[in-house]
C-alpha positions as CSV (number, residue, x, y, z in Angstrom):
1,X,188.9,0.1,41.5
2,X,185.1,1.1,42.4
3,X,185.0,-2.2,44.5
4,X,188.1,-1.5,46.5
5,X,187.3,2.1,47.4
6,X,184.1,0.5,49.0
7,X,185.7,-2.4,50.4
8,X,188.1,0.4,51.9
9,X,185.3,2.6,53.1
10,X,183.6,-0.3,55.0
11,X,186.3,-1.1,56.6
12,X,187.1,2.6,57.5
13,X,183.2,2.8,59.0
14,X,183.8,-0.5,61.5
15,X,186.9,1.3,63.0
16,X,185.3,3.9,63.5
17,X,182.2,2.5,65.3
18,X,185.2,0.2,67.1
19,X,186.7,3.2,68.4
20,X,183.3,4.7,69.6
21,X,182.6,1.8,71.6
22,X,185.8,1.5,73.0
23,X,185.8,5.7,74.2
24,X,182.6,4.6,75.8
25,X,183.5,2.0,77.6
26,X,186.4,3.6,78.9
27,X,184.4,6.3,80.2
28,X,182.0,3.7,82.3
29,X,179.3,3.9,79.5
30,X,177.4,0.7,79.5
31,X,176.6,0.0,75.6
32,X,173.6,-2.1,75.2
33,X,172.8,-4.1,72.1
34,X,169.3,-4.5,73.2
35,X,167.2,-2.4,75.6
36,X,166.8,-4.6,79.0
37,X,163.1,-5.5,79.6
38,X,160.8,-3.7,81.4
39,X,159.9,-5.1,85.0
40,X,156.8,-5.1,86.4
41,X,157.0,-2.9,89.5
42,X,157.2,-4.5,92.9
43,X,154.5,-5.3,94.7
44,X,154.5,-2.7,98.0
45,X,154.9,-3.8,101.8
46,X,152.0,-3.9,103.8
47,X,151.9,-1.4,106.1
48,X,150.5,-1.6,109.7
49,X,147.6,-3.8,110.0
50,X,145.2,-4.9,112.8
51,X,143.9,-7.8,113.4
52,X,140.3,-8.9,115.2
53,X,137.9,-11.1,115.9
54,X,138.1,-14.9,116.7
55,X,135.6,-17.2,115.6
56,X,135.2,-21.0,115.0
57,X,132.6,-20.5,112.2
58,X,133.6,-18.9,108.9
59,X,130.5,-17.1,108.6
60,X,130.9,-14.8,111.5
61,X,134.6,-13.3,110.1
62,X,132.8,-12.7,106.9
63,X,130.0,-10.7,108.6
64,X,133.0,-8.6,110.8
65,X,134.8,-8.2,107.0
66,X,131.8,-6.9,105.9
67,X,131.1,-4.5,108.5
68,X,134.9,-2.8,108.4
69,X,134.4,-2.9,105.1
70,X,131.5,-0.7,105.6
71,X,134.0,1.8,107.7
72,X,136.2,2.0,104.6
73,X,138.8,-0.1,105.9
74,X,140.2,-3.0,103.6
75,X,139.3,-6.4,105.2
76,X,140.0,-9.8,105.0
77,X,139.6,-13.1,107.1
78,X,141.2,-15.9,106.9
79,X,142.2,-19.7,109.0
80,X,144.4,-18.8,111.9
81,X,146.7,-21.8,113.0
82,X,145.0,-22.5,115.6
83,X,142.2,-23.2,113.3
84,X,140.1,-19.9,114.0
85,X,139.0,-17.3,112.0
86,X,140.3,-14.3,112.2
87,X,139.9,-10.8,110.2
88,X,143.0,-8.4,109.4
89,X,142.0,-4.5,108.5
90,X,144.0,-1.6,107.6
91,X,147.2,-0.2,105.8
92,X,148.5,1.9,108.4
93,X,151.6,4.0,108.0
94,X,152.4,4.0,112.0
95,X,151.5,1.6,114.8
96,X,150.2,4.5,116.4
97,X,147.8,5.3,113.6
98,X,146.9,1.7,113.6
99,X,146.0,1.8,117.5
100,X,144.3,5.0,117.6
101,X,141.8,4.1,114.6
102,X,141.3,0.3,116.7
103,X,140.7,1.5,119.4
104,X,137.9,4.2,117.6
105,X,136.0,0.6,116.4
106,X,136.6,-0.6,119.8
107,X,134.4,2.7,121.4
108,X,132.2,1.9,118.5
109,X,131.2,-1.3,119.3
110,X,132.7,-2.5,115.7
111,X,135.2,-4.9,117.3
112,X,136.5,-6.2,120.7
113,X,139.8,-7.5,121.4
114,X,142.5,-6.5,119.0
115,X,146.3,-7.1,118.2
116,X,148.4,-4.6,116.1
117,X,150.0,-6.3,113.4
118,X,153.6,-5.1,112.7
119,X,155.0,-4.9,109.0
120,X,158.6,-6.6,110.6
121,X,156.8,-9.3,111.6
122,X,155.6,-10.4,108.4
123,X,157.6,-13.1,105.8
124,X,158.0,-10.2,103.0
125,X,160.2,-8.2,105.4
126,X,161.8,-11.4,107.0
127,X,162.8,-12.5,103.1
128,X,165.7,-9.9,104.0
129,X,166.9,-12.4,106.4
130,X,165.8,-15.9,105.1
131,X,165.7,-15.6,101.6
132,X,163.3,-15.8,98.6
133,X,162.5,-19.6,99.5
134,X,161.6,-18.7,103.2
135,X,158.5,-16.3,101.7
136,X,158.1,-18.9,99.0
137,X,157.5,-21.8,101.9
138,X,155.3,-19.4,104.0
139,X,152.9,-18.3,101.0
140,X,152.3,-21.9,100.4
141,X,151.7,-22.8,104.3
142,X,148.9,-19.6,104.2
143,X,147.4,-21.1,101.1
144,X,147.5,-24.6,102.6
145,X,145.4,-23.5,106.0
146,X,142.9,-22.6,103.3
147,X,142.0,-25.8,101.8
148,X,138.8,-27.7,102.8
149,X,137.5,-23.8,103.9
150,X,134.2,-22.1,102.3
151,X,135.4,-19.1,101.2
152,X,132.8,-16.8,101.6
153,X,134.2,-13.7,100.2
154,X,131.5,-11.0,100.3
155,X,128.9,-13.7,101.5
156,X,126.8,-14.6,104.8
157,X,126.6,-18.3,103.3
158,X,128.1,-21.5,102.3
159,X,125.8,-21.2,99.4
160,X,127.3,-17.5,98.3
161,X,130.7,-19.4,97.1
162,X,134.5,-18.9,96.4
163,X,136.4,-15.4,95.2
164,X,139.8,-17.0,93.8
165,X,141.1,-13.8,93.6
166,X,140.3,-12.8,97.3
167,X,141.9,-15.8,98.2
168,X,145.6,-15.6,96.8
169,X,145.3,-11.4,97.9
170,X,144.7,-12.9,101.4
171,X,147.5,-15.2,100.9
172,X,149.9,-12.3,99.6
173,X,148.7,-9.8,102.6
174,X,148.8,-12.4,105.1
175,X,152.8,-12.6,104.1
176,X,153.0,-8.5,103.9
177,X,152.6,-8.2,100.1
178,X,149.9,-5.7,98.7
179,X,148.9,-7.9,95.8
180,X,145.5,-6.2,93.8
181,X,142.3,-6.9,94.7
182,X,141.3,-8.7,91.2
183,X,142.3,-12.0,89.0
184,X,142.8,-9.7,86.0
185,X,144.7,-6.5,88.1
186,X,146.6,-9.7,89.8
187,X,147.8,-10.7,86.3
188,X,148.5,-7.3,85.1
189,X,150.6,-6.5,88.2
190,X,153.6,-9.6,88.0
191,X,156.2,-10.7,85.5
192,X,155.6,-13.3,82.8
193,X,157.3,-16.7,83.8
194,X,157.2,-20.0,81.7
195,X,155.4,-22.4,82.9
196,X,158.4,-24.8,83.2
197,X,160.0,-22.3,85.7
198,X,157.0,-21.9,87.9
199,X,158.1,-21.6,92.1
200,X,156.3,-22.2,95.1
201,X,153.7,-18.8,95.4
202,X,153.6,-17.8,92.0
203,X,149.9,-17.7,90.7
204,X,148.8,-19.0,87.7
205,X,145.8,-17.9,85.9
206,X,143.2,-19.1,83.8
207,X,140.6,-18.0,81.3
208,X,137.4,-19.9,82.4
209,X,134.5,-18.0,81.1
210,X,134.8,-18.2,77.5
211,X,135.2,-14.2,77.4
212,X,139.0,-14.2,76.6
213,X,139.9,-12.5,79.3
214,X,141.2,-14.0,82.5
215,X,138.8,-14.9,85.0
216,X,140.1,-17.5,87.6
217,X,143.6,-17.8,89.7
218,X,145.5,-19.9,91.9
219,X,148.9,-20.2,93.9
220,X,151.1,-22.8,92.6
221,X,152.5,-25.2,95.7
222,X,155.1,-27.1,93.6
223,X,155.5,-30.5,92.0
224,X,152.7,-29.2,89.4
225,X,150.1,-28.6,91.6
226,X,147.7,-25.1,92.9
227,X,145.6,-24.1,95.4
228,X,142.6,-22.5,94.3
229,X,139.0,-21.5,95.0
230,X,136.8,-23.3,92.5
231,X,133.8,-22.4,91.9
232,X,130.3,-22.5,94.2
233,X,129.4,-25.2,95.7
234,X,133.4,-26.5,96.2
235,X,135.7,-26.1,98.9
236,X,138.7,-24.3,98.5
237,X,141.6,-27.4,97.4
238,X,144.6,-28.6,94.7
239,X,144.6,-29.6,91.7
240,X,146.9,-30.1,88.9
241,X,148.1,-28.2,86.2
242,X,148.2,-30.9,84.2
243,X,144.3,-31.9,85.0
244,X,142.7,-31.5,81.0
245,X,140.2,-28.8,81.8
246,X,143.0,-26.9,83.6
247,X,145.4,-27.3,80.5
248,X,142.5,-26.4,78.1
249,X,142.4,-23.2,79.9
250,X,145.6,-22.3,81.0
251,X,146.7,-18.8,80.2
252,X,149.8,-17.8,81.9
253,X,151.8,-17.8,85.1
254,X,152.9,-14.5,87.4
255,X,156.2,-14.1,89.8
256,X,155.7,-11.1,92.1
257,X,158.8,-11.7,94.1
């Protein structure tokens, strides 16, 4: 008898929780089983930028990044398509803003000839139009015009070396995305992919100095392969993945889109 009064009240207890349910979802209540995971906020839009300078060696946009950088304004160079380098500066809100504060540097002395850089114009607002795999496709084409380049992040010299890290933020601003400054902020800031479902302009990190923290980044082009700023000495190329001291020290891969 004991058994079936708590067969009975089991059953009672489900019906109940049945019913529940039921009111809820009647009422437009979504009822989850488990709480959704968390996303990683988005990375922002660039603003208004400007962009200056136009010079054959490499060495003479890193001493005009330097110098804005010296104004406060965040700066970075990079390999124009027509094979150029060129520096971008600035997160403006307006293109008035943008102008007024060029055209300051300009009275300066700071810089010459400038062009105001509007945030339509760049892939991340375009994606709105194209698609995912249009930004996808244009973050690997800026990481591409990088390869065979000194990047002479914060230097005066060949011999100064790479900053991986300044390399895929270039890439990301250069596409409108605000991506951190830093390999470690850059892997704090994206969602956790597998590596079996990395896409064209995710990065993928590493841990390369023994410290157990990541230290070194690249943007993945596809087909197993990343673009990345090695170390001093190198020029900025691809390797694979799948290369043993890149497996060895493989940490993790990042979508920010």
């Amino acid at each position: 008898m004991e058994k079936i009064k708590k067969t009975s009240l089991s059953i009672a207890l489900f019906l109940i929780l049945v019913m529940l349910l039921q009111a809820c979802a009647s009422r437009g209540e979504k009822v989850d089983a488990v709480p959704p995971r968390l996303q990683k906020r988005p990375l922002a839009i660039m603003g208004t930028t400007i962009q200056a300078g136009a010079f054959a060696q490499a060495e003479n946009a890193v001493r005009l990044t330097e110098k804005l950088k010296g104004q406060g304004l965040d700066a970075t160079y990079f390999k124009a398509a027509d094979g150029l380098f060129k520096v971008r500066f600035g997160n403006f809100s307006s293109k008035d803003q943008a102008r007024l504060r060029a055209q300051s540097l300009q009275s300066a002395g700071v810089i010459d000839e400038f062009y105001i850089v509007l945030p339509e114009d760049s892939a991340a607002v375009k994606r709105k139009q194209y698609g995912t795999d249009y930004l996808r496709e244009s973050l690997v084409k800026s990481a591409r015009d990088f390869i065979g380049v000194p990047y002479l992040w914060g230097g005066s010299s060949a011999e100064t070396g790479f900053d991986c890290s300044g390399l895929t933020m270039t890439v990301y601003q250069l596409n409108g995305l605000d991506l951190p400054r830093h390999s470690r902020t850059q892997y704090d800031a994206g969602d956790a992919i597998d590596k079996n479902d990395l896409q064209k302009g995710d990065l993928v990190f590493f841990l390369m100095k023994g410290r157990g923290k990541v230290s070194h980044v690249g943007i993945y082009i596809g087909d197993g392969r990343f673009i990345h700023a090695p170390s001093r000495g190198k020029m900025i190329r691809i390797n694979s993945l799948s290369d043993e001291y890149f497996a060895k020290h493989y940490v993790g891969a990042k979508n920010y889109l």
